[in-house]
Residue, then its C-alpha position, 0 to 999 in steps of 0.5 A: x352176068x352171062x352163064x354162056x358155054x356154062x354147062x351144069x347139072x343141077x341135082x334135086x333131092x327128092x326131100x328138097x321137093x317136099x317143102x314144109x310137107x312130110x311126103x309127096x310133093x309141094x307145089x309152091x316148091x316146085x314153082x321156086x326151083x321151075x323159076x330158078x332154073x330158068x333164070x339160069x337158061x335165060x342167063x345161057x347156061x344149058x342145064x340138066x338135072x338129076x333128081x332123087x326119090x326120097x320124098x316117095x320112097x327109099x329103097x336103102x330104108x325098105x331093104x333094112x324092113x327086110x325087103x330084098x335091096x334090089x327090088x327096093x332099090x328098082x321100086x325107087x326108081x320108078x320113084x324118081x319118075x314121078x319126081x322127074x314128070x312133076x319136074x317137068x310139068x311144072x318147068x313147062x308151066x314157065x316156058x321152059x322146054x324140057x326132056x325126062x330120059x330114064x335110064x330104065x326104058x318107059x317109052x309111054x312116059x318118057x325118053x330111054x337114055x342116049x347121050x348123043x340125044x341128051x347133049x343135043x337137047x341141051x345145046x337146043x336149049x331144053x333142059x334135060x331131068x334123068x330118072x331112074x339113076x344109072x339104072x342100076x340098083x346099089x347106086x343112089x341118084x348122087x353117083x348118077x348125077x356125078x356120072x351124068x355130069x361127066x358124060x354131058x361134059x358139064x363144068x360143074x355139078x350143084x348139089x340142091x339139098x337142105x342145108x347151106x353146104x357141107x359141115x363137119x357133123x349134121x348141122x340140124x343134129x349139133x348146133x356148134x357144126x362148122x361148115x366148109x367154104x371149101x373141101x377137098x374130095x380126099x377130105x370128104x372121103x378121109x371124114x367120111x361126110x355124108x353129104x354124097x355118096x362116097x363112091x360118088x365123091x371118087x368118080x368126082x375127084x377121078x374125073x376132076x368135076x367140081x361140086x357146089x353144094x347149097x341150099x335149094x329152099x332159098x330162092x334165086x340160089x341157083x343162079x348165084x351159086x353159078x356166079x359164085x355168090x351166096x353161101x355154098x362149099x366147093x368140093x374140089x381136088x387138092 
């Protein structure tokens, strides 16, 4: 099936990067979501990515330390910058032309964020990976996927995570957890799930963007999930 004039944004949990390992990064993970991606650019979708920092360092975790919540968050960050270069390393190992842009600048790096520029590479066919969030401390990476999302215009934003999709309580915590085929945001919001961030879920249901979320570790997920197969819930309006 052809993924052409299919535009998405795929978020990476930075936990999802870890594989097996309790931190850092696991390459054989890497090469697994490198290789699903490019079956989806080869399908002709254009792809772009946010990726969170969660396997480095949360800046959420330090402010309850003590540390001031700014500061955490900014030095998170700069740990979705590592993330987004390993991302890039390994995706260019597999022939797949790519771009990091950071809301933050860090030009020895890598891109400042423009969206015209963004939106180019993508219709060129490079895929882009943001970094940094919105560039902003008191957001997490979810509200900057969804606002990512929007404003490359993408008809759908997957969320890659740990889990097959969204359930009613913490599926690895309760054993008789129930998961969604499909959910509305209002829902979402109303029980308070805690799959996104619920500012988030509001920018989402105001801007009417559709979420897949689903399981990153299983391997060709990517492109089923666009094509409407495997298990996964649709977050949507009512």
């Amino acid at each position: 099936m052809s993924l052409k004039k299919l535009r998405v944004l795929l978020k990476v949990s930075g936990e999802a990067l870890m594989g097996s390992r309790n931190y850092g990064h696991d390459i054989d993970t890497l090469n697994g979501i490198s290789n699903d991606i490019k079956e989806v650019c080869d399908l002709g979708a254009e792809v772009c990515l946010v990726v969170g920092g969660g396997n480095i360092y949360r800046g959420a975790d330090a402010s309850t330390l003590g540390m001031e919540r700014a500061t955490a968050d900014y030095m998170g960050m700069l740990a979705t910058v590592i993330n987004a270069l390993a991302l890039q390393n390994t995706m260019e190992k597999h022939d797949i032309h790519t771009r990091v842009q950071s809301a933050i600048p860090i030009t020895t790096m890598c891109e400042q964020y423009i969206r015209r520029r963004a939106k180019r590479h993508m219709q060129k066919g490079r895929v882009v990976i943001f970094a940094t969030g919105i560039g902003n401390p008191f957001f997490t990476t979810d509200s900057a996927a969804v606002l990512r999302a929007i404003e490359m215009n993408c008809d759908i934003l997957l969320k890659g995570t740990n889990v097959d999709g969204v359930y009613n309580v913490d599926p690895k915590k309760d054993k008789a957890a129930q998961k969604y085929t499909e959910i509305t945001y209002t829902d979402v919001l109303k029980d308070n799930l805690k799959i996104m961030d619920m500012a988030a879920i509001a920018v989402a249901r105001e801007n009417k963007l559709p979420i897949k979320v689903f399981s990153i570790n299983k391997r060709g997920n990517f492109a089923k999930i666009l094509q409407d197969q495997g298990e996964f819930t649709l977050i949507r309006g009512e």
